[in-house]
VEXPA-318294 format. One record per atom (N, C-alpha, C, O, CB): x, y, z. Coordinates in steps of 0.05 Angstrom, whole numbers, plus 5000, padded with zeros to 4 digits. Atoms other than C-alpha are relative to their C-alpha. Glycine has a CB too. Layout:
REM residues N
XYZ;...
***
This chain:
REM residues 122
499550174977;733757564621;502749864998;503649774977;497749805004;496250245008;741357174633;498849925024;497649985045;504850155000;499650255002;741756604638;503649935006;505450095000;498849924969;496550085006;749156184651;499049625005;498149495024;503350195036;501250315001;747655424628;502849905005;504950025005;498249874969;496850095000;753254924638;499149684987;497049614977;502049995040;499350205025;755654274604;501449915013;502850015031;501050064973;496750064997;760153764605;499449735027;500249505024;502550375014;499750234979;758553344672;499449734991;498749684968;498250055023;500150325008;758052574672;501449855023;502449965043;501549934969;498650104985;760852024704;502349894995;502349824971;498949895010;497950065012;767751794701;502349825030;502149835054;501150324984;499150234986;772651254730;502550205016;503450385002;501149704979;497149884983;778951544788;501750014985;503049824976;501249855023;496250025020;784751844747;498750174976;500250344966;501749564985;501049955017;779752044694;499850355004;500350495024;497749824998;500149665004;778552794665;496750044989;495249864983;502950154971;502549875003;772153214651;501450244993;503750304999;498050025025;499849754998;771653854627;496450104996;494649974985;502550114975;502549844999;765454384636;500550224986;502750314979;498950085025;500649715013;763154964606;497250145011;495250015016;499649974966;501449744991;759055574630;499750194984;501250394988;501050125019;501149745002;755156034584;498750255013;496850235029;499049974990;501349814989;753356654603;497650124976;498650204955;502350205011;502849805027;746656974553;497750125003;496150055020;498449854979;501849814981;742157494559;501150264993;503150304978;500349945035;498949755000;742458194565;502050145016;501650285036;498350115001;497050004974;749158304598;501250164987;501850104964;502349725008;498149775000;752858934597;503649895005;505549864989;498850225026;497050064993;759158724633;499549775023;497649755039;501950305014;499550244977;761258094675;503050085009;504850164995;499949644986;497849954985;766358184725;500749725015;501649634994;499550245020;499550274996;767857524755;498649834995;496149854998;500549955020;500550334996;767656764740;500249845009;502649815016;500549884992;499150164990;767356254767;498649725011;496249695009;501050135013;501950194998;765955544795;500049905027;502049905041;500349824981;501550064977;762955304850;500049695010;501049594989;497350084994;501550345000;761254494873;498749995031;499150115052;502949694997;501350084975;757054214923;498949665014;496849565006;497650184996;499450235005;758153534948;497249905020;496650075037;503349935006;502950064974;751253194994;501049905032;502449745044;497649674988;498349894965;752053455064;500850165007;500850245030;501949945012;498249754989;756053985057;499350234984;498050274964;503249964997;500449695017;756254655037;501050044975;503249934971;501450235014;498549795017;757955024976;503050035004;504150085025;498950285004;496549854995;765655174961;499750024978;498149974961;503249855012;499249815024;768955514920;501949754985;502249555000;502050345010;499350175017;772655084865;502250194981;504650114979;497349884986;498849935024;775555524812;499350254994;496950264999;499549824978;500349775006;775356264790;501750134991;504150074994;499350095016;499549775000;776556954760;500750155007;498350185011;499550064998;499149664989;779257624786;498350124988;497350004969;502950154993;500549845020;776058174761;502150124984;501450224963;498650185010;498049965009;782958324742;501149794984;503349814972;501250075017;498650235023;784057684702;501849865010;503449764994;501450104975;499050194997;787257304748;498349765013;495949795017;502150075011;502150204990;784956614776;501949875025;504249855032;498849754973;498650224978;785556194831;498249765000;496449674986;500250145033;501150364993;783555534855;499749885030;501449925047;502649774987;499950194971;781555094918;503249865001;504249764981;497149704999;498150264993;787754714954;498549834988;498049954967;500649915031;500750235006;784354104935;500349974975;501549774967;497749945007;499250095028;784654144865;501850194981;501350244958;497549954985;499249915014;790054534853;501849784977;501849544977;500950195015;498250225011;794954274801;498549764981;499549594965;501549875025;501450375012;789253714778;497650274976;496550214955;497149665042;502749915019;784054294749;500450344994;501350525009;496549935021;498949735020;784554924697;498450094995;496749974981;501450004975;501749815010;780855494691;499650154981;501750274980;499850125011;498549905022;780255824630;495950174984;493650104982;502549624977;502749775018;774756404592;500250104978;502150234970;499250265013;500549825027;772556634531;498750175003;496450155011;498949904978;502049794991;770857334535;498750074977;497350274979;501150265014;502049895024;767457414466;498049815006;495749915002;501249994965;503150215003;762256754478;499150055037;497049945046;500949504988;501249974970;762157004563;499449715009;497749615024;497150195001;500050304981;764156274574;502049965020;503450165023;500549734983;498450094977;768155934631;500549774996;498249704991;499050025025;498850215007;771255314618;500849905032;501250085049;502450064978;499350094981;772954814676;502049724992;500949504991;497549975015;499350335012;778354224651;501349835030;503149915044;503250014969;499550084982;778453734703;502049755001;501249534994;497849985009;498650275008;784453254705;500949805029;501049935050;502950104981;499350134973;786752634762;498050065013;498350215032;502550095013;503549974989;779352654783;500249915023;502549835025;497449824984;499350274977;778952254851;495949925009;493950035001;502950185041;502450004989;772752034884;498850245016;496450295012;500249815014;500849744978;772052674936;499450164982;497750324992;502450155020;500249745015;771753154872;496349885003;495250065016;502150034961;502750035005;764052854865;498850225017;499150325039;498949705007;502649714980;758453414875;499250094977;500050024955;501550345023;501549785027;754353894830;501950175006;503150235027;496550165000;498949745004;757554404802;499450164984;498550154961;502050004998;502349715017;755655124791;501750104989;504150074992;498250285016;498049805007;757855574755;498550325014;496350405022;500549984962;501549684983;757256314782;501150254980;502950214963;501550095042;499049795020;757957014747;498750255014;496450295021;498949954965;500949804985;758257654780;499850224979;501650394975;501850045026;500549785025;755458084721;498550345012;498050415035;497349814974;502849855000;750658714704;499349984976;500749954957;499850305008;501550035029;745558684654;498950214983;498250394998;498049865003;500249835014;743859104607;496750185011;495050045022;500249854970;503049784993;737159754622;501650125020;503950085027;496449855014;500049754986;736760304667;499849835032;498449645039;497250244989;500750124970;737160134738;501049785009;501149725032;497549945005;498950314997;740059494734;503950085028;505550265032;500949834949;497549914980;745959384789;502449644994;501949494976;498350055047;499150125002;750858874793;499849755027;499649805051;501950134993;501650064986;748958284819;501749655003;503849664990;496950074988;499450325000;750957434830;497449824993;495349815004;501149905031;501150105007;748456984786;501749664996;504049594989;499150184982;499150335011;748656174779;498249844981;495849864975;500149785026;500950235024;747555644731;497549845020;496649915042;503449724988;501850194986;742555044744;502049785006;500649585010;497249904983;500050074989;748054644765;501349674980;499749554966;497950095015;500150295021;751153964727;501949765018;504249835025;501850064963;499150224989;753153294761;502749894997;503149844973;498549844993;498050065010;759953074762;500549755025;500849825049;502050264993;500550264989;760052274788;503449994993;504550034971;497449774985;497350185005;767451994803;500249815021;500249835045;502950174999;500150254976;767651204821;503349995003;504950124991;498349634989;498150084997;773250924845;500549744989;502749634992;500350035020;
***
């Protein structure tokens, strides 16, 4: 079964940094994109931070310049370092992983974390 746990959230004062992490574990053949997600109350899902399958990344306008994406492909982690935090960054954030897993039959598929809190006061 995979699994992708994450780490790292908390709360922290405007100006302040965070960083996350995203395992991926389990029976996983190959992962083809990373990436992260947030979801602030009210609104939808966006996109935040990511992979290529080609190894490159990109980022939301909103936080470009303030937040770094970065993977280890031997531990199938994802790293999120969040710097110049502001109040608006607040939301859960996922992490996502567009893998396949290891057996017969298996396809490639989107998978997310459970999701970790990231509080910024002003």
């Amino acid at each position: 079964q995979v699994q992708l746990v994450e780490s790292g959230g908390g709360l922290v004062q405007a100006g302040g940094s965070l960083s996350l992490s995203c395992a991926a574990s389990g029976s996983i053949f190959s992962i083809n994109e990373m990436g992260w997600y947030r979801q602030a109350p009210g609104k939808q899902r966006e996109l935040v931070a990511g992979f290529t399958s080609g190894g490159s990344t990109y980022y939301a306008d909103s936080v470009k310049g303030r937040f770094t994406i970065s993977r280890d492909n031997a531990k199938n982690t994802v790293y999120l370092q969040m710097n110049s935090l502001k109040p608006e960054d607040t939301a859960v954030y996922y992490c996502n992983a567009r893998l396949l897993p290891k057996g017969w039959g298996m396809r490639w598929d989107d998978y997310w974390g459970q999701g970790t809190q990231v509080t910024v006061s002003s």
